[in-house]
C-alpha positions in Angstrom: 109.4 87.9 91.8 109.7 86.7 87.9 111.9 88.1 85.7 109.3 89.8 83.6 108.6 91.6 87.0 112.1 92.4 87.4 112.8 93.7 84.6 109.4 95.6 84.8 110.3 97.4 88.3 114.0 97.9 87.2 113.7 102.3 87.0 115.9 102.2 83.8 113.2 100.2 82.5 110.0 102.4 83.8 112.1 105.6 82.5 113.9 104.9 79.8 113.2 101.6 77.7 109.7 101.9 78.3 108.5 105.2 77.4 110.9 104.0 73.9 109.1 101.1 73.1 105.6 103.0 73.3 107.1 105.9 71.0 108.4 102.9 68.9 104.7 101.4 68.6 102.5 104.7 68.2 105.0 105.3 65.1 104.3 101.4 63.6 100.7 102.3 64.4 100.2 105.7 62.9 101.6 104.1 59.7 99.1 101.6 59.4 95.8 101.8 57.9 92.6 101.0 60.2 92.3 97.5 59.6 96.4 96.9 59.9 95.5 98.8 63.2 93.2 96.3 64.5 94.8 93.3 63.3 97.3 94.5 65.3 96.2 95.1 68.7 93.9 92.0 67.9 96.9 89.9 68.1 98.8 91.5 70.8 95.3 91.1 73.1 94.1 88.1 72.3 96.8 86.0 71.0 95.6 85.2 67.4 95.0 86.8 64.0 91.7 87.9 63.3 89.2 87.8 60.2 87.0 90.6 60.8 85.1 90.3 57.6 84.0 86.6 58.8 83.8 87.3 62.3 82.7 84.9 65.0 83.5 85.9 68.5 82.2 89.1 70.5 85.1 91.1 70.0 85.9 90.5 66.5 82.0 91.5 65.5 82.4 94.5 67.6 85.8 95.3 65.4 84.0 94.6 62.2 81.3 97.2 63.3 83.8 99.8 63.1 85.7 98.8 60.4 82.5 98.5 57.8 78.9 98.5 59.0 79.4 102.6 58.3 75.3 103.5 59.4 75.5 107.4 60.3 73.1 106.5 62.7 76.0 105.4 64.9 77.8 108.9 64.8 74.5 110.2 65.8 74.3 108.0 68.8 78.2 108.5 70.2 77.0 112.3 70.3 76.2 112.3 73.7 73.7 115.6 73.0 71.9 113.6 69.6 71.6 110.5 72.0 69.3 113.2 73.9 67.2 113.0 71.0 67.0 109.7 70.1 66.2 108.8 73.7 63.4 111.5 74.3 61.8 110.3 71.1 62.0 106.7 71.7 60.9 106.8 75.6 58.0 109.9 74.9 55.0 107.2 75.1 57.0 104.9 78.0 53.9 104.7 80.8 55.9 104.7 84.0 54.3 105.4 87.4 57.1 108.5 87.5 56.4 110.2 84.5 53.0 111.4 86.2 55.3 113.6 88.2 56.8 115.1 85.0 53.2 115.8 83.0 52.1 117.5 86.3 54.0 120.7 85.1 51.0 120.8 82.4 50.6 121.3 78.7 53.8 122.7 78.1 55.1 119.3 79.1 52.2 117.6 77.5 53.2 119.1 73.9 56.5 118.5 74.3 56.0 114.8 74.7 53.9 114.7 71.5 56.8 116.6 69.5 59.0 113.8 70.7 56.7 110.9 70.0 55.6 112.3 66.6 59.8 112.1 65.9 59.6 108.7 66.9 57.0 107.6 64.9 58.1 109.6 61.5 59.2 106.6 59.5 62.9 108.9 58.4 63.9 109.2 61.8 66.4 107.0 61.7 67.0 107.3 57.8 70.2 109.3 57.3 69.0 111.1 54.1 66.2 112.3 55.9 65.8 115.4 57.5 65.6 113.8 60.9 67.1 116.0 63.7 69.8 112.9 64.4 71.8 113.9 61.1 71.8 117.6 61.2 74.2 119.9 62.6 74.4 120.3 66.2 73.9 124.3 66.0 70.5 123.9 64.8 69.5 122.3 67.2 70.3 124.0 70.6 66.0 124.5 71.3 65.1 120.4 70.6 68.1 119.5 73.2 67.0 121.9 75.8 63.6 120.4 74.9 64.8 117.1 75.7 64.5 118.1 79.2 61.0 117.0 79.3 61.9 113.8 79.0 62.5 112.3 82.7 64.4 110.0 81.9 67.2 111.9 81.2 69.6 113.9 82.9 68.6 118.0 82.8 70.7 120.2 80.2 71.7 123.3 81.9 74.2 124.3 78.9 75.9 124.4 75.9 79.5 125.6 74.9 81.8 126.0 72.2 84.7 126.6 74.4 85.1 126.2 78.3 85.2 130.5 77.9 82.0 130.8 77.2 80.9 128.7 80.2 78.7 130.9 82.4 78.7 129.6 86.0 76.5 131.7 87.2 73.6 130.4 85.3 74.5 126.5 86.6 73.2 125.4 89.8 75.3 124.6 93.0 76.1 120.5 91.6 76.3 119.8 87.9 78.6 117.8 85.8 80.9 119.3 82.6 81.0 116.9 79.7 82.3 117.0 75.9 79.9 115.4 73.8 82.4 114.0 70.8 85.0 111.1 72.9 85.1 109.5 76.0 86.5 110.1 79.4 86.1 114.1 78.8 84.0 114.9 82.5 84.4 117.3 85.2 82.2 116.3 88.3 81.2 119.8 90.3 79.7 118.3 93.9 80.1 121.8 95.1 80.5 125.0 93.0 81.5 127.9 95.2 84.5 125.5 96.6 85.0 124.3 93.2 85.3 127.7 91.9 87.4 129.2 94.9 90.1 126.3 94.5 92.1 128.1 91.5 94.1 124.9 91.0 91.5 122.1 90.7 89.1 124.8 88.1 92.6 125.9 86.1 93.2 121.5 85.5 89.5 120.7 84.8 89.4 123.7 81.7 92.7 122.3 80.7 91.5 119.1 80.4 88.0 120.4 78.9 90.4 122.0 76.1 92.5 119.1 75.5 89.6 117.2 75.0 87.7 119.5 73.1 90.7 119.9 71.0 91.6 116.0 69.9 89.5 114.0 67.4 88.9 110.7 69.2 89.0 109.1 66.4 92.7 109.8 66.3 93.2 107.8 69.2 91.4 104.7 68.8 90.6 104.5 65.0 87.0 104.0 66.0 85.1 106.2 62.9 81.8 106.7 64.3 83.3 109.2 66.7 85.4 111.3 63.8 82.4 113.7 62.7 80.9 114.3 65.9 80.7 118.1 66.2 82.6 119.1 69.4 80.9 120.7 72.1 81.0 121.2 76.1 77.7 120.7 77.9 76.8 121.4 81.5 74.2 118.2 83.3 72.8 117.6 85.8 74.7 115.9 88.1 73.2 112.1 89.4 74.3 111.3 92.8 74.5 112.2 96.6 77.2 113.3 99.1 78.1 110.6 101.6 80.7 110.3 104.5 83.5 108.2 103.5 86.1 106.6 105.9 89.5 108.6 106.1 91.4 105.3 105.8 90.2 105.4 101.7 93.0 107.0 99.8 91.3 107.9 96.4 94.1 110.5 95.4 94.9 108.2 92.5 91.6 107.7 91.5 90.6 111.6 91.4 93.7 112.1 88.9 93.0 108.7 86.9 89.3 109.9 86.3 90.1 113.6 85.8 87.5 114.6 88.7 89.9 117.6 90.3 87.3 118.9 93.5 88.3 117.5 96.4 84.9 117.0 97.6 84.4 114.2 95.0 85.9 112.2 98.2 82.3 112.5 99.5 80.1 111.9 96.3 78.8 108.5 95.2 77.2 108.2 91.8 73.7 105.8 91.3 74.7 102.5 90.0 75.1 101.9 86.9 73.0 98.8 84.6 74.4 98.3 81.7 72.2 95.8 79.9 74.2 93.9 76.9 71.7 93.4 74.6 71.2 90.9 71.6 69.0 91.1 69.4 66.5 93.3 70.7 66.6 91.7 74.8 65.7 88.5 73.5 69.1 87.4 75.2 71.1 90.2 77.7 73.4 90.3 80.4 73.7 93.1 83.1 76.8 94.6 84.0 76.3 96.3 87.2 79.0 98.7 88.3 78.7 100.3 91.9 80.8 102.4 94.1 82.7 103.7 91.1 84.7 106.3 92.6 85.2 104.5 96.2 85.0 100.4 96.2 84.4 100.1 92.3 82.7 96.8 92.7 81.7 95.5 89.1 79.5 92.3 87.9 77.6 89.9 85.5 74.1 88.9 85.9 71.9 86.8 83.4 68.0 87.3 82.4 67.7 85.1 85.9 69.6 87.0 88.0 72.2 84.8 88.6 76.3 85.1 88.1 76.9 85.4 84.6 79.4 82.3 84.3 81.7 85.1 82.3 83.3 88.3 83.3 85.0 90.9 81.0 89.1 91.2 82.0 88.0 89.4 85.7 86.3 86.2 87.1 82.9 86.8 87.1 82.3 83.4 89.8 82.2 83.2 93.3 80.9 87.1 93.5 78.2 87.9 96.1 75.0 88.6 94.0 73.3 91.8 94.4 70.1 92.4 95.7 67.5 92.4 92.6 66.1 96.1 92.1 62.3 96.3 92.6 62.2 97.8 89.0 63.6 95.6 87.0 61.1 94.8 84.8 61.0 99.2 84.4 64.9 99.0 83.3 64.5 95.7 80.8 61.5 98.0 79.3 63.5 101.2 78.4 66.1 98.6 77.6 64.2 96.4 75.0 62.7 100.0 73.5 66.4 101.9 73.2 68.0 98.6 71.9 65.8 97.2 69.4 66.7 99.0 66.1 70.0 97.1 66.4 71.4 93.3 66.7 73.8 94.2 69.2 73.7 97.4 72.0 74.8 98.6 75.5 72.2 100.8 77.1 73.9 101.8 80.1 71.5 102.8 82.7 71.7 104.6 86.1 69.3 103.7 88.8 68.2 105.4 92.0 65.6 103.1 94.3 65.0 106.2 96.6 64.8 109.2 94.5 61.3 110.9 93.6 60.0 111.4 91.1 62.3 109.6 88.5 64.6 106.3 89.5 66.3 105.5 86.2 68.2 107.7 83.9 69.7 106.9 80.7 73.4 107.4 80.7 74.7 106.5 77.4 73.9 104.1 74.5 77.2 102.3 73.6 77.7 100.5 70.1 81.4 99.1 70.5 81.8 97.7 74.0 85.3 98.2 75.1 86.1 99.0 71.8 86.6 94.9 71.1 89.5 95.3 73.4 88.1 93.6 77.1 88.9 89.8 77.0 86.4 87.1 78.3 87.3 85.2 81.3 86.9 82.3 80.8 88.1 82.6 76.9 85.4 80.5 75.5 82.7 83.2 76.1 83.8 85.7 73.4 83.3 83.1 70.8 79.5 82.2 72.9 78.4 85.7 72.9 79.9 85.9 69.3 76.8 83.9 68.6 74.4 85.4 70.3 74.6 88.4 67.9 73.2 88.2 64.5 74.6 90.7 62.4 72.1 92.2 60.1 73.9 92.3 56.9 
């Protein structure tokens, strides 16, 4: 064992000293102004000092994005209930073999559609001194997010909340997952409602934590502005996944508290995998991240245009992984990627897919602007400053 590792384990350490020094630093922080801020963790993560008004590697052009490319169109986007929008308009005219299932339902379905395309192809949609839905406040439009249900690519909205009081349960379905719209990390996965609602403990801790996010600005916490206007809400989704039988032998206590999922039955839920597809400059150049078995064997990795291993990771080694099988429907998932992601230089469309469901396989699950919030180091180090220059800032 090092000493750093001794002194790490040593409980007057981990109970005293420690929980000091990070007291210590939020105070230094709070003090500072945004870009003190990031200079700051800049230097304790990577090592250097940064210029973010000349930047050159990934992470330092994601920083600069936050720090002064101030496009309202970005708050609109971390709303996870205006993404809705955005992603119904944008996708309304996307000819996929599943959407036949959706127009089935008829014209109801059929005008829908043409209210969304008709947003997409209104020239002030994205114009923030328009009045496109994507700038307006979020109470005026309760009707064009329930609307957004016709779109099937997207997950169904069962509900909308001020508070976790004025949650009804009754009107939600047996499975469905509780999100805030306005931060990250703020989600309550319901496999099972009558059990979920019968154990008092786990439904008092998931409104607690509902509340605490509801009630904390995540702006506060990670100086990233595009989140500090975002209207708060609580929403009830569908919830994407199945119920499997998992071995015993897994001990996923810690990973129920760490991710805030409280029901005991998560233990036998797997969520689709994920696709995140980093995109630059409109997919003329991306890289998938796939994450799958989140909750059980979270296995995550890095593919290029070819399919290969990406020869990069983000805080891992990306080499010497097994390479997953290629979905049938990649050239579906690079489509609603290249039509999501090219209003901008640089994007994350993170995107869930399901080979055997019917009607609908892929869902959109969020569009992210700042990737790890320029915190997640390349492996090796070299590759923040390559896909630095991959992305062409627009000025």
């Amino acid at each position: 064992m090092s000493f750093k590792s001794f002194v790490r384990e040593n409980p007057i350490y981990k109970h005293y000293i420690l929980p000091m020094r990070k007291k210590y630093n939020a105070y230094i922080e709070s003090k500072l102004d945004d870009e003190a801020y990031f200079i700051r963790r800049h230097k304790k993560i990577f090592g250097y000092t940064p210029d973010f008004k000349n930047p050159q590697t990934f992470n330092e052009k994601i920083v600069h994005r936050i720090l002064y490319d101030r496009n309202p169109l970005y708050t609109a986007l971390a709303d996870k209930l205006k993404a809705r929008i955005y992603i119904a308009a944008k996708l309304a005219n996307l000819d996929l073999e599943s959407e036949a299932a959706c127009m089935s339902k008829a014209n109801q379905s059929k005008e829908l559609k043409e209210k969304f395309q008709t947003l997409a192809d209104s020239p002030t949609f994205l114009d923030p001194k328009s009045s496109s839905p994507l700038f307006a406040p979020i109470d005026t439009l309760t009707q064009l997010l329930f609307d957004t249900n016709v779109c099937p690519f997207l997950p169904k909205l069962y509900g909308i909340y001020k508070s976790v009081e004025d949650i009804n349960f009754d009107e939600l379905p047996n499975s469905f997952v509780l999100k805030t719209n306005h931060d990250g990390g703020g989600v309550v996965i319901v496999p099972n409602k009558e059990a979920f609602l019968r154990d008092s403990k786990a439904f008092r801790e998931a409104m607690e934590k509902l509340t605490k996010h509801l009630n904390t600005n995540f702006y506060t916490l990670f100086r990233e502005w595009h989140y500090k206007n975002i209207e708060p809400k609580v929403f009830a989704e569908e919830l994407l996944g199945e119920s499997v039988q998992i071995p015993q032998t897994q001990d996923l206590d810690s990973q129920k508290i760490e991710n805030g999922n409280f029901h005991t039955s998560l233990q036998n839920f797997k969520v689709p995998d994920d696709y995140k597809f980093h995109c630059f400059q409109g997919l003329r150049e991306y890289y998938v991240q796939l994450t799958a078995n989140r909750f059980t064997n979270h296995k995550r990795t890095i593919l290029n245009k070819e399919w290969k291993l990406a020869p990069f990771g983000f805080l891992y080694d990306n080499t010497n992984r097994p390479i997953p099988p290629k979905p049938n429907d990649l050239e579906y998932l690079e489509n609603i990627s290249f039509i999501l992601s090219k209003a901008f230089d640089y994007v994350r469309i993170d995107l869930y897919y399901r080979p055997f469901y019917k009607p609908q396989k892929i869902i959109v699950g969020e569009i992210t602007l700042t990737h790890g919030g320029g915190t997640e180091r390349c492996i090796p180090n070299e590759w923040d400053a390559k896909l630095g220059s991959l992305w062409h800032m627009k000025n």
